[in-house]
LUMNUZA-19970 format. One record per atom (N, C-alpha, C): residue in one letter; z, y, x negated. Coordinates in steps of 0.1 Angstrom, whole numbers, plus 5000, padded with zeros to 4 digits. Each point is the difference from the previous one (the first is absolute). Layout:
<kolros>
AZYX...
</kolros>
This chain:
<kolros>
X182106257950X498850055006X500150145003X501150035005X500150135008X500050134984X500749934989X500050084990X498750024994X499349914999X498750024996X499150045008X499950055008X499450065010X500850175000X500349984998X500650144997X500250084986X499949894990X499450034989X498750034995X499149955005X498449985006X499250155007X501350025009X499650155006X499950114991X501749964993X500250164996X499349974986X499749914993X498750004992X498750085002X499749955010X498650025008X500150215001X501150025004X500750155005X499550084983X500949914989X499550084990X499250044994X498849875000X498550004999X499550105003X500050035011X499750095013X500050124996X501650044996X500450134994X499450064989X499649904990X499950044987X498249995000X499749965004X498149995002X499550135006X500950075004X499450135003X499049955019X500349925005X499449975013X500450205008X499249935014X500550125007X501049955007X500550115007X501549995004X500049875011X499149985009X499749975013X500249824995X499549954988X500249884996X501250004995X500950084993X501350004995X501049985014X499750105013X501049925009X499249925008X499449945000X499849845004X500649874992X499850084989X501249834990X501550085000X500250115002X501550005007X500549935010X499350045009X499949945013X500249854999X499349974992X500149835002X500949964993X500850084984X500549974995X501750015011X500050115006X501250035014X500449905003X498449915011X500149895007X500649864992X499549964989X500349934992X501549974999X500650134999X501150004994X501250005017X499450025010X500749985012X499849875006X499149914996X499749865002X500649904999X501049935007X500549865002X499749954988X500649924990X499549954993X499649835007X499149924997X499349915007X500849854995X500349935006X500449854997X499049924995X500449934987X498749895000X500549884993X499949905003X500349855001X499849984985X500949934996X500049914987X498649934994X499549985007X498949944997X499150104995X499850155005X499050125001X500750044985X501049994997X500250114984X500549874992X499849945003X499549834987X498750014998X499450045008X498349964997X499050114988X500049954989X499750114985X499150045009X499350015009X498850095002X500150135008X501149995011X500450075008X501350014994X500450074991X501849994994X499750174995X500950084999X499550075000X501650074990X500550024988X501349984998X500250125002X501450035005X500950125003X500150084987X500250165001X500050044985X500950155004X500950044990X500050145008X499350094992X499149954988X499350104996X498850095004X499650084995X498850065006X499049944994X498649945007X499149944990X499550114996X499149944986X499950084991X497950005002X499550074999X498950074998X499349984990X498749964993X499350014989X499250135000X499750104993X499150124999X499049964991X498950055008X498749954992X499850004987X499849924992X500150024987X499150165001X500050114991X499350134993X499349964989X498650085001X499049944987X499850214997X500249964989X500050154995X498149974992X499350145003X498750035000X499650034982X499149914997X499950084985X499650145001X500850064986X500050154996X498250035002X500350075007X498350115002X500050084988X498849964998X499350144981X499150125010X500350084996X499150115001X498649974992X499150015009X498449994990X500250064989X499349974990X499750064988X499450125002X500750124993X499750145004X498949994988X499250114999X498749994990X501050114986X499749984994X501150124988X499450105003X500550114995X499550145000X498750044993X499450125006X499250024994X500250064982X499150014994X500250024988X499450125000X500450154991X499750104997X498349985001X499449934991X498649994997X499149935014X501049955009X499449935015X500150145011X500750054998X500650095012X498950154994X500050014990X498850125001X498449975000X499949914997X498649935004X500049995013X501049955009X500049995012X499750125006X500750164995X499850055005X498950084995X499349994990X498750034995X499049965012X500049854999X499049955008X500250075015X500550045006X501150085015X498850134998X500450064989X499650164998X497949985000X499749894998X498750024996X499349925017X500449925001X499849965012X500350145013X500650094998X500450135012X498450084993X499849994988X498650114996X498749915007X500049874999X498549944999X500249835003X498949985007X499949825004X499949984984X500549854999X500049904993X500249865000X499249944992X500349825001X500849984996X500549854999X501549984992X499350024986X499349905000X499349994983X500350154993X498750135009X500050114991X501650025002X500849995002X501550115005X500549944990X499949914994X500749894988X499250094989X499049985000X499150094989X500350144994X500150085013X500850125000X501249984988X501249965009X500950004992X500049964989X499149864996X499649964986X499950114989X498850095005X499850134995X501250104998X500250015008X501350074999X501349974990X500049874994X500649954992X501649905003X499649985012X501049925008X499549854996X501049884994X499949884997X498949915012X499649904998X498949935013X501249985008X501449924996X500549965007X500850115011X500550144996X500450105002X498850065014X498950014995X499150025008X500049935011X499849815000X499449925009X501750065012X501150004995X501050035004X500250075009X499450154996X500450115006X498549975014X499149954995X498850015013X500549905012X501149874993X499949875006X501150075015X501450094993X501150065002X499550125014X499050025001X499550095010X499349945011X499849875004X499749905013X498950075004X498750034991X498850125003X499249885009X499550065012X499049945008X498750054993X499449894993X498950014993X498550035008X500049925009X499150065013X499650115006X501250074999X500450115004X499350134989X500849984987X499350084990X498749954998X499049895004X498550004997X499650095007X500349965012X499650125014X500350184997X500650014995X500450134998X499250034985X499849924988X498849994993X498450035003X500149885012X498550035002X499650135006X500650055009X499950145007X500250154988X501149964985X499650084995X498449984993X499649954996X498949964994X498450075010X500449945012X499350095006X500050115005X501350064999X500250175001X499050044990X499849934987X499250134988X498449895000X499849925002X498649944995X499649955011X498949944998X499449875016X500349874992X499949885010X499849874992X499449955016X499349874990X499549895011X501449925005X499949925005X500949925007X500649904986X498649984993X500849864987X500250094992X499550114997X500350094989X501350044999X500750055009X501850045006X500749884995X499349885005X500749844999X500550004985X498950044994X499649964989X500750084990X500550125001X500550114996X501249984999X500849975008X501749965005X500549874994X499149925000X500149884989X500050054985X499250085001X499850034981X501750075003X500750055010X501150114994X501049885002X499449905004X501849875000X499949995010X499350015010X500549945015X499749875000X500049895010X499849875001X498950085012X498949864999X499049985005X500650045017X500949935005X500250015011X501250155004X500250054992X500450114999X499450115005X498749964986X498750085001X499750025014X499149915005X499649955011X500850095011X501049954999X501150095013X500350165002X499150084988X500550104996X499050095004X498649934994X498450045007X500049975014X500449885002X500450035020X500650085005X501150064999X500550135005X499350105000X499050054989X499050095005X499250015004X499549895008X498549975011X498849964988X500450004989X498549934989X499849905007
</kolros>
């Protein structure tokens, strides 16, 4: 008894040590491990270490520890990066950049532009898609040019900004900013 009890401590001692606890728990299982080991060992009747339930067998080894099994994480992918731009994507891009700094535009006309210009549909839809244009934004700045040089009625403006590719609600939102 007296050995396993003292095997038990300084067990308990290494646990202790190696878990990274704070100090203040490490000498408290000193401590006990100390007492343990200054302790009478205790008498116990023939009957008490016959009994498989309370039997407790002597050992001089150290018991031994299981560590949690480790589950290792599947490999992380980096998201799919988009490929590079293509010669024919990257100057349309910056075509559509250069015409948008001169003048409002819809997506539709800004595609049309570059169409004209002789940039592929898809090269075009590209370079307009590649510039995250607030469409709303360029009606409103539309409709105000429009009315810098002419007058319009309120459906007439509407009506006007649609013919250049705006969406209905575009429209709408663009003639509102100028009090029509």
């Amino acid at each position: 008894m007296y050995k396993t009890l003292t095997i038990c401590a300084l067990a308990a001692l290494a646990l202790t040590a190696c878990s990274g606890d704070d100090d203040e728990a490490a000498t408290e299982v000193a401590a006990t491990a100390e007492a343990a080991t200054t302790t009478e060992p205790t008498t116990t009747t023939e009957a008490e270490t016959t009994t498989p339930e309370t039997a407790v067998p002597e050992t001089t080894e150290a018991p031994t520890t299981t560590a949690a099994p480790t589950t290792t994480a599947p490999p992380t992918t980096a998201p799919p990066t988009a490929p590079p731009e293509t010669p024919g994507q990257r100057n349309a891009r910056g075509k559509a950049a250069d015409y948008l700094e001169y003048t409002a535009f819809s997506r539709q006309s800004l595609i049309d532009q570059l169409l004209f210009e002789g940039f592929s549909l898809e090269d075009s839809a590209y370079g307009v898609d590649a510039l995250n244009v607030d469409w709303f934004e360029q009606a409103a700045l539309k409709a105000a040019d429009y009315l810098d040089y002419t007058s319009f009625s309120r459906s007439g403006l509407i009506d006007q900004l649609v013919f250049e590719g705006f969406t209905p609600e575009q429209a709408e939102h663009g003639v509102n900013t100028t009090g029509l």
